[in-house]
C-alpha positions in Angstrom: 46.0 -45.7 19.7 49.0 -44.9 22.1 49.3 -41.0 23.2 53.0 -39.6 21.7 54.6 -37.1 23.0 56.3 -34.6 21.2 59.7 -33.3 22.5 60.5 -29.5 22.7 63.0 -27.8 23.3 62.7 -23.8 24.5 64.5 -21.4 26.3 62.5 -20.8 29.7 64.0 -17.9 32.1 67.2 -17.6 29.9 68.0 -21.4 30.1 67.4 -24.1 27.5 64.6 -26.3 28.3 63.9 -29.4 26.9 60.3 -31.6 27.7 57.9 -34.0 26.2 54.4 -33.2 26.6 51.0 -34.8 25.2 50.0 -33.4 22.4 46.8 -31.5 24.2 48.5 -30.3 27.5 48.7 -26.8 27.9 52.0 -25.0 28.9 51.0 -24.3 32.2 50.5 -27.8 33.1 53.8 -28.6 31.7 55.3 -25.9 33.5 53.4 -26.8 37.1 53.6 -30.7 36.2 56.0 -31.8 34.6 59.3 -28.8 34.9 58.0 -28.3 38.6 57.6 -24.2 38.1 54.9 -23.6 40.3 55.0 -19.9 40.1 52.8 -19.6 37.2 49.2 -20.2 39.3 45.9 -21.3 37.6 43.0 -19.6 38.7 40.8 -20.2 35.8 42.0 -22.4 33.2 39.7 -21.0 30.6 41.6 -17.7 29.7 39.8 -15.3 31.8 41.8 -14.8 34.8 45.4 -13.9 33.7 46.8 -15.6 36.6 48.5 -18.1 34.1 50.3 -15.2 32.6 53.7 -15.7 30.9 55.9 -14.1 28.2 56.4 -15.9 25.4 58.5 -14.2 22.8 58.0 -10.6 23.6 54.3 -11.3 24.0 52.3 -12.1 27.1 50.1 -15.0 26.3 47.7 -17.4 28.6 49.5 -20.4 29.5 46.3 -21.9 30.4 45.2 -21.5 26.7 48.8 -22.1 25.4 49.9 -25.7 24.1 52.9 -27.0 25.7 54.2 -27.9 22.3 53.5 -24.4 21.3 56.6 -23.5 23.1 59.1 -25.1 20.5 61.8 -22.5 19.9 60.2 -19.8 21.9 61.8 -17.7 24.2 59.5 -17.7 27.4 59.4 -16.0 30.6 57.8 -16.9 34.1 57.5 -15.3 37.6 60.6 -17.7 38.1 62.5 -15.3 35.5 61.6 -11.7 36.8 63.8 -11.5 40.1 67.6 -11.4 39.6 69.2 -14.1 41.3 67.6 -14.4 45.1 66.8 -10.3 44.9 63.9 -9.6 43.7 62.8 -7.3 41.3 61.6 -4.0 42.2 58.2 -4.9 41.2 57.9 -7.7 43.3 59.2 -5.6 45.8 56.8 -2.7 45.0 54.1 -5.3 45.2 54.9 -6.7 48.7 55.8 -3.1 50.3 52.5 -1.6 48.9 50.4 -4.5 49.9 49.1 -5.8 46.4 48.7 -8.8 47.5 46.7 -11.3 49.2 46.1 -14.9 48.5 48.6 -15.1 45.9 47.2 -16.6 43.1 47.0 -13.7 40.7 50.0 -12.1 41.8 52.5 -14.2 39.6 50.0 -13.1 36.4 50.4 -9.3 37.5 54.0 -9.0 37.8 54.3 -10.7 34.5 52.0 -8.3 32.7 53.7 -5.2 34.9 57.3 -6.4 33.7 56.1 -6.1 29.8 54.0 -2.8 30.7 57.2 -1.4 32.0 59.6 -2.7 29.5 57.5 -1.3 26.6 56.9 2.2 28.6 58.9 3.0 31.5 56.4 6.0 32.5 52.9 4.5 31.7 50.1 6.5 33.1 47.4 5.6 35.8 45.0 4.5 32.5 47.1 3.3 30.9 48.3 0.5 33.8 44.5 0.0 34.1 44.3 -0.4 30.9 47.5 -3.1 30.7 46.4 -5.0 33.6 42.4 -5.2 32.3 42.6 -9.1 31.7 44.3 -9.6 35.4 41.9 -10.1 37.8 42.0 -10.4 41.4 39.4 -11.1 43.9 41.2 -10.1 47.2 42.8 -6.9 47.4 41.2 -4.7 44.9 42.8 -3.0 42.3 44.2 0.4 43.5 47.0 -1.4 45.6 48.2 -3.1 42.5 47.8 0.1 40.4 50.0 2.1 43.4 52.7 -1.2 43.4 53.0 -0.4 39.6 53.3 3.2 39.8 56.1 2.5 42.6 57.9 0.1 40.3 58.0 2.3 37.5 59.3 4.9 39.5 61.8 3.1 41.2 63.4 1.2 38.0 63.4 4.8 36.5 65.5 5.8 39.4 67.5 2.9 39.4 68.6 4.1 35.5 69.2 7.2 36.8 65.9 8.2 34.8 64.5 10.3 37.9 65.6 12.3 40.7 64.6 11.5 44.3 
C-alpha cells in the first residue's frame, strides 16, 4: 500500500501554512523537516522533556507527541513567533542577560511555556513559575537562572505596559 499524505493547511507564527505530511509524522518533524523551523529542538521525543514545546491554539502542547495533521486549522505558535521582527522579546532577552541558558536545547521549550505563563498572569509568583515550567527540563544550567530570567520578564513587559514603576 502506498503512504498518502494528507495536506493541511494552519496558521504557524501569524502566517498561513500549508504542508503534506505522512499520516504518523509528528508536528515537530514537520516543523524541523519539512517547513525548515528548526527552533523547536527535540530533546526527548517521548513527551518528557518539553523542549518540543509549542502553542497550539491557546494551549501549549508537545510537538513531539503532536501529529502533524493535527495542526489542520490550528493556530500555532513557535520560538520563531515569540520575538517581534529581528528584536527579540523581553523574555528571550531576560533569558540571555540572566544566563538561563546553556546548550540550548531546552531553551526554545522554556520561552514557549514562559510566553503562555505570562500572557495568562502577568505577575505569577516564584511557585507558581515552578510550578508552570514543571514539565521543562534542562540538564545544564539549573533551574533558578531560568526562574530569575522569568521573574525579569515579567517584570519588564509589566513595565513596558506601563504596569510598574522603575
Amino acid at each position: 500500500m502506498a503512504n498518502t499524505k494528507t495536506h493541511v493547511v494552519t496558521t504557524i507564527n501569524s502566517e498561513q501554512t500549508e504542508f503534506l505530511c505522512e499520516p504518523r509524522q509528528t508536528l515537530l518533524e514537520v516543523l524541523r523537516d519539512v517547513l525548515d523551523m528548526t527552533g523547536t529542538k527535540e530533546g526527548c521525543g517521548d513527551g518528557n522533556c518539553g523542549a518540543c514545546t509549542v502553542l497550539m491554539d491557546g494551549r501549549l502542547v508537545l510537538s513531539c507527541l503532536t501529529l502533524g495533521a493535527e495542526a489542520a486549522d490550528a493556530e500555532i505558535t513557535t520560538i520563531e513567533g515569540i520575538a517581534g521582527g529581528h528584536d527579540l522579546h523581553p523574555i528571550q532577552q531576560c533569558f540571555l542577560e540572566d544566563a538561563a541558558l546553556q546548550c540550548g536545547v531546552c531553551t526554545p521549550g522554556f520561552i514557549v511555556a514562559t510566553k503562555d505563563l505570562l500572557d495568562k498572569n502577568p505577575d505569577p509568583s516564584e511557585h507558581e513559575i515552578r510550578f508552570w515550567l514543571a514539565n521543562n527540563l534542562c540538564r545544564c544550567t539549573g533551574y533558578d537562572k531560568i526562574v530569575r530570567a522569568v521573574q525579569d520578564s515579567a517584570k519588564r513587559i509589566r513595565e513596558r505596559a506601563g504596569e510598574v514603576t522603575a
